[in-house]
C-alpha atoms as an extended CHARMM CRD file, in Angstrom:
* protein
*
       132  EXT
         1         1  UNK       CA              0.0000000000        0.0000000000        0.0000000000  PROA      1               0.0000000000
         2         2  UNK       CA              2.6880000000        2.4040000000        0.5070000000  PROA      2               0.0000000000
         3         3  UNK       CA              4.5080000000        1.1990000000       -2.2350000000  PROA      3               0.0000000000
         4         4  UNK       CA              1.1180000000        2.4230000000       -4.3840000000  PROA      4               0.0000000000
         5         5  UNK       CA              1.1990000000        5.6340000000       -2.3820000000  PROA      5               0.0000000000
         6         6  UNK       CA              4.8160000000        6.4240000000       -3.4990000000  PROA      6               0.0000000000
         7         7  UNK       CA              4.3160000000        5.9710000000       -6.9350000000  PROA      7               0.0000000000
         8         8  UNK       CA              1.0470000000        7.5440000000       -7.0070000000  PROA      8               0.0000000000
         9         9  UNK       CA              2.8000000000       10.9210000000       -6.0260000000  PROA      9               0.0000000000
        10        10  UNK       CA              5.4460000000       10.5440000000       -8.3680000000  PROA      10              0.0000000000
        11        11  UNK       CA              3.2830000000        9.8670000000      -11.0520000000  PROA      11              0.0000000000
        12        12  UNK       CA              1.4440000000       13.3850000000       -9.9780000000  PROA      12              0.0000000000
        13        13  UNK       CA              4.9340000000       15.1910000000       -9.4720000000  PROA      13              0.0000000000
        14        14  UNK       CA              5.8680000000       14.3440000000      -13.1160000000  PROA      14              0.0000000000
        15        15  UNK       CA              2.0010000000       14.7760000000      -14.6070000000  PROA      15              0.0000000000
        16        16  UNK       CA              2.4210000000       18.7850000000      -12.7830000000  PROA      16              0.0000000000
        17        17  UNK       CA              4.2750000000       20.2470000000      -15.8500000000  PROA      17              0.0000000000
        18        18  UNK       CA              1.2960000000       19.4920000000      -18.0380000000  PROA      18              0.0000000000
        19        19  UNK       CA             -0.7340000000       22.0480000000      -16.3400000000  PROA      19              0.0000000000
        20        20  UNK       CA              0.6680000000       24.8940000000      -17.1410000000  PROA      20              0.0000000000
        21        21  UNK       CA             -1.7960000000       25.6020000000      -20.1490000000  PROA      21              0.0000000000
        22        22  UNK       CA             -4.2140000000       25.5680000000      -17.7810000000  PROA      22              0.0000000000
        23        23  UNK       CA             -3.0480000000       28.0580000000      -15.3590000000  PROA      23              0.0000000000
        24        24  UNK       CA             -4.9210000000       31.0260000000      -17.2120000000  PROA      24              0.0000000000
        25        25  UNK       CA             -7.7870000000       29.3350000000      -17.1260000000  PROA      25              0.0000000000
        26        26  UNK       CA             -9.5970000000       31.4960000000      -14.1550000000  PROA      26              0.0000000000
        27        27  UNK       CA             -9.1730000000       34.7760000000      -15.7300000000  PROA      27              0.0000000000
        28        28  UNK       CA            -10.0360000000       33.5740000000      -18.5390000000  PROA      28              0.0000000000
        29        29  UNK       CA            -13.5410000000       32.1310000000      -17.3330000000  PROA      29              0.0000000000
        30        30  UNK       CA            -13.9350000000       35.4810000000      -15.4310000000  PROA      30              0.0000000000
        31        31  UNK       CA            -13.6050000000       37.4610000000      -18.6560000000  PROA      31              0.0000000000
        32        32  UNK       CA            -15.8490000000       35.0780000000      -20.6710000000  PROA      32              0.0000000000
        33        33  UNK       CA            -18.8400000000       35.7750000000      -17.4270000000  PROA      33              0.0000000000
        34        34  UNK       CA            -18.2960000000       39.0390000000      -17.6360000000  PROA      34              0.0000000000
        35        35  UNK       CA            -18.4750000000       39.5490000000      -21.8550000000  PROA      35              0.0000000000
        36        36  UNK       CA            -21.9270000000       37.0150000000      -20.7500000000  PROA      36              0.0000000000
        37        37  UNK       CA            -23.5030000000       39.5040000000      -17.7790000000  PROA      37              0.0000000000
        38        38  UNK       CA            -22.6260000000       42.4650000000      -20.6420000000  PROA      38              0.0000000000
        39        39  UNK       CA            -24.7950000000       40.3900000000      -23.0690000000  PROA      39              0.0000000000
        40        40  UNK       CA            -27.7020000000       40.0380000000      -21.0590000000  PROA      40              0.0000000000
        41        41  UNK       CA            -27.5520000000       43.3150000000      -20.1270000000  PROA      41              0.0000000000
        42        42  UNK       CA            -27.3840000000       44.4030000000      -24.1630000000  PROA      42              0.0000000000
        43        43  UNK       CA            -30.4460000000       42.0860000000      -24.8060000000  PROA      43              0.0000000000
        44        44  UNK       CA            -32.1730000000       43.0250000000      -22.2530000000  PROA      44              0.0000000000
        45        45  UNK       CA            -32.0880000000       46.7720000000      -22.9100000000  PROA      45              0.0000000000
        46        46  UNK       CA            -33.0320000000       45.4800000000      -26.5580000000  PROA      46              0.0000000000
        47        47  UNK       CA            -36.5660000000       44.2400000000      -25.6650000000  PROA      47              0.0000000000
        48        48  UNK       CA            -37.0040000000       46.4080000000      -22.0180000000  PROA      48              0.0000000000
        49        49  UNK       CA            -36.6330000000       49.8880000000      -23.1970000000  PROA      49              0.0000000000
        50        50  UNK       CA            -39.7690000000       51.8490000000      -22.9390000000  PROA      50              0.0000000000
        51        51  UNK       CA            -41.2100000000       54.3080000000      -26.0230000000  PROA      51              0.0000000000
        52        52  UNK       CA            -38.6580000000       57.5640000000      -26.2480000000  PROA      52              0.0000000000
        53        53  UNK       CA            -40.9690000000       59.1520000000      -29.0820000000  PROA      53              0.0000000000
        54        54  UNK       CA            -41.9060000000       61.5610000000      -26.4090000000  PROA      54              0.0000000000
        55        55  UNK       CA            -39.4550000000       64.2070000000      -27.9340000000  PROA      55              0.0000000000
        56        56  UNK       CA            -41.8300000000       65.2190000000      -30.6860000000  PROA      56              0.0000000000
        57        57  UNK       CA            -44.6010000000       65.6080000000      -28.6210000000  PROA      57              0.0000000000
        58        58  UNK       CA            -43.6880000000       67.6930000000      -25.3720000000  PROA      58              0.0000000000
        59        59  UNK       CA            -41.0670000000       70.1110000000      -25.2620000000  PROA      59              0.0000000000
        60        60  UNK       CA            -40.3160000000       69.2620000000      -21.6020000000  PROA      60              0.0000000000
        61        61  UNK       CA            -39.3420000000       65.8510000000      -22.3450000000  PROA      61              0.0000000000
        62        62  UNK       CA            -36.3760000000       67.2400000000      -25.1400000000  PROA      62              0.0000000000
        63        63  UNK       CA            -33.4050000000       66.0940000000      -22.5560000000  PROA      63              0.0000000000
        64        64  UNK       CA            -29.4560000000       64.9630000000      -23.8440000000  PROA      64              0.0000000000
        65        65  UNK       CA            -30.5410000000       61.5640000000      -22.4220000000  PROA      65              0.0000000000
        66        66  UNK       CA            -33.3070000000       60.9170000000      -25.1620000000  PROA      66              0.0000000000
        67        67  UNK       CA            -31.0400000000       61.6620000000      -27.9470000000  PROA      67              0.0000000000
        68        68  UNK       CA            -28.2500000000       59.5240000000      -26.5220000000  PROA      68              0.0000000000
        69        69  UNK       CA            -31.2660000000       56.2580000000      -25.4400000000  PROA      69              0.0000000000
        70        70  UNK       CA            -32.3500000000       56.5770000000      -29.1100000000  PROA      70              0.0000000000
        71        71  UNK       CA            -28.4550000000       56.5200000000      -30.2770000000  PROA      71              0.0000000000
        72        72  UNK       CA            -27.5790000000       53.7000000000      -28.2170000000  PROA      72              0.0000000000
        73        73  UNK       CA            -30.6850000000       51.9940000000      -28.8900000000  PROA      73              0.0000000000
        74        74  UNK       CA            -29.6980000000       52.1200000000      -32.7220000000  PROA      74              0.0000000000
        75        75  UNK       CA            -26.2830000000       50.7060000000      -32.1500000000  PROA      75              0.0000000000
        76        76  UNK       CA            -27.4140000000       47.9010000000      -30.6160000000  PROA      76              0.0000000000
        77        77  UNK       CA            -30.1950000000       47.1680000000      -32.6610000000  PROA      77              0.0000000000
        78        78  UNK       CA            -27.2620000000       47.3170000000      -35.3370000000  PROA      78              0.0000000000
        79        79  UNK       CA            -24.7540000000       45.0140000000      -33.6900000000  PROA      79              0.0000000000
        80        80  UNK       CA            -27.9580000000       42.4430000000      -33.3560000000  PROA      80              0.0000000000
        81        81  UNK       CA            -28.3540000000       42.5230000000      -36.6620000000  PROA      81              0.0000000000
        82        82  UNK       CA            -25.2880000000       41.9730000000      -37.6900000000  PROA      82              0.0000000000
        83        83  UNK       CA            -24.5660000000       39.3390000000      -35.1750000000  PROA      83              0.0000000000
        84        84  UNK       CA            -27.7200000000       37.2590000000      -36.2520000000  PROA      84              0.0000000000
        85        85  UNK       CA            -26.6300000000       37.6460000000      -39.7750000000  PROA      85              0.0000000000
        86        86  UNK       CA            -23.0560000000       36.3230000000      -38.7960000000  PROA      86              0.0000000000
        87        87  UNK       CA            -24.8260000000       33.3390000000      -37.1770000000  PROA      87              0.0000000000
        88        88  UNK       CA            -27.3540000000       32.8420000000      -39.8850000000  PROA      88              0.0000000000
        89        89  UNK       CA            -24.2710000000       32.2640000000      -42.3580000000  PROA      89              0.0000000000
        90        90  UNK       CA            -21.8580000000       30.0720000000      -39.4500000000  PROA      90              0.0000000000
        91        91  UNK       CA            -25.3070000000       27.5910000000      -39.1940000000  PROA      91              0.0000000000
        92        92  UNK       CA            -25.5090000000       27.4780000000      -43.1160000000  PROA      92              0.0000000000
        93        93  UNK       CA            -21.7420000000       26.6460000000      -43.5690000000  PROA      93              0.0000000000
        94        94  UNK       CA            -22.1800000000       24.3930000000      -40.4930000000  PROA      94              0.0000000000
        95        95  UNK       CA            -25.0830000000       22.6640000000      -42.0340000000  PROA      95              0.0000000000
        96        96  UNK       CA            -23.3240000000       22.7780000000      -45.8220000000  PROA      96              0.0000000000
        97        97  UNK       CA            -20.2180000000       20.7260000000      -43.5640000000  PROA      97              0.0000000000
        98        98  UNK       CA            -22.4780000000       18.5410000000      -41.8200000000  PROA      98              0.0000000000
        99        99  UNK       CA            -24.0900000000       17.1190000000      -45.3220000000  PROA      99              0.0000000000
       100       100  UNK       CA            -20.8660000000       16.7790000000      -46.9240000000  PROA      100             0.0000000000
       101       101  UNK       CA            -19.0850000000       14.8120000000      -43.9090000000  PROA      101             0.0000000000
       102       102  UNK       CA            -22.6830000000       12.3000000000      -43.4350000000  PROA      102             0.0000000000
       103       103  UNK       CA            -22.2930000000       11.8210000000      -46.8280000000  PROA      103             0.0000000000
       104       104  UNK       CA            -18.8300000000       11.0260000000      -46.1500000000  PROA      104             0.0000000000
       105       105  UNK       CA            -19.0090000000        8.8010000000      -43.5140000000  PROA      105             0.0000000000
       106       106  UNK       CA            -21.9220000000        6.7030000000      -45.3100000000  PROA      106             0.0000000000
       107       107  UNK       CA            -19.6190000000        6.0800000000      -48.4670000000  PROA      107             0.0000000000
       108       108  UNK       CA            -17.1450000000        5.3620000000      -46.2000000000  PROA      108             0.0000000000
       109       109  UNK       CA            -19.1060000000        2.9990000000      -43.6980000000  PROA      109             0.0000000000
       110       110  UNK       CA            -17.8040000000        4.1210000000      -40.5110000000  PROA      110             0.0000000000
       111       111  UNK       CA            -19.6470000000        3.3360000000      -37.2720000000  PROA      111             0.0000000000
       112       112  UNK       CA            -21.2480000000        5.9030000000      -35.0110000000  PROA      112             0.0000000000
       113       113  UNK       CA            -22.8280000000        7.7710000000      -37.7630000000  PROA      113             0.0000000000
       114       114  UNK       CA            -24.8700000000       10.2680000000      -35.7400000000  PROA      114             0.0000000000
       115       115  UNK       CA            -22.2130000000       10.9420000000      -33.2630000000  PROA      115             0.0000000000
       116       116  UNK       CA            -20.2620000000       12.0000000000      -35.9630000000  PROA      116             0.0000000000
       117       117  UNK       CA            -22.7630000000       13.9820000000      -38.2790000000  PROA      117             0.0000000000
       118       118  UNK       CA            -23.7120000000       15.7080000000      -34.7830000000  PROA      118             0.0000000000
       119       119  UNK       CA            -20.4450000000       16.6590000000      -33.8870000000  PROA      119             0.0000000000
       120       120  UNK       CA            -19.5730000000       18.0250000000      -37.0430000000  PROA      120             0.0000000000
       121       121  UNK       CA            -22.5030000000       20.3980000000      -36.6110000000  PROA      121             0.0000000000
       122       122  UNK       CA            -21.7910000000       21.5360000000      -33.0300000000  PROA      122             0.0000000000
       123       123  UNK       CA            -18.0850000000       21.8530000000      -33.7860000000  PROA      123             0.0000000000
       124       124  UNK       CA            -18.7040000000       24.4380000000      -36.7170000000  PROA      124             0.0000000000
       125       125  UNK       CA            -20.9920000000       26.5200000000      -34.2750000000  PROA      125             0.0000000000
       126       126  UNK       CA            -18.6600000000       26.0430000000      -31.7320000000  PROA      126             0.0000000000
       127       127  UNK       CA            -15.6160000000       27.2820000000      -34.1620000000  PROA      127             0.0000000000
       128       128  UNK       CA            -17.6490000000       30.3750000000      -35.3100000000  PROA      128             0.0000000000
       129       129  UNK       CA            -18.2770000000       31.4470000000      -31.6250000000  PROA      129             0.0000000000
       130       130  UNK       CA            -14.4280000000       31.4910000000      -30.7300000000  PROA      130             0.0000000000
       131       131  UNK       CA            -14.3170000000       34.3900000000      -33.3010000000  PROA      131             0.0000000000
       132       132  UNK       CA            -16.3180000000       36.5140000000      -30.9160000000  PROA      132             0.0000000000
């Protein structure tokens, strides 16, 4: 038993250098939740914000923080659209690959067909979102 003891910890002395990739790993997680709360936040605002028409129709309600709701409301009502147009294109050219390696793998006759048209779909999303 302490013979298995011994050699367990050498085996996870010399394993310890492979880790080193992985040291970044928390900041980068933290950055990744924050880019997420900043998301939600985005979409949110999207979809919450109330009706700013008001500065046509009373002269009281002509403030610098309409003008700059309305702006910021464009700009992200232009970043959506270009983001779901991005996407809309990634799931094409995912779907496109997906086709082209089923009809691969059936020509071919390898096992675990599904597995592998599935992962070829989720793979090319997944490759499109480390762009962003």
């Amino acid at each position: 038993m302490d013979s298995l003891k011994e050699e367990a910890s050498k085996f996870a002395r010399s394993q310890a250098s492979n880790l080193g990739p992985f040291r970044g790993f928390r900041a980068r997680g933290h950055h990744a939740f924050i880019y997420l709360l900043v998301g939600f936040v985005v979409a949110i605002g999207l979809f919450l914000i109330p009706n700013w028409n008001c500065m046509t129709r009373r002269p009281a309600c002509r403030t610098i923080y309409i003008p700059s709701v309305a702006r910021n409301q464009h700009r992200f009502a232009t970043f959506y659209r270009s983001f779901a147009m991005v996407m809309n294109a990634q799931i094409s050219i995912s779907a496109i690959n997906t086709v082209l390696t089923s009809a691969f793998v059936l020509c071919m006759g390898l096992p675990h067909f599904v597995v592998a048209v599935g992962l070829t779909f989720l793979c090319g999303l997944f490759r499109s979102s480390a762009i962003f």
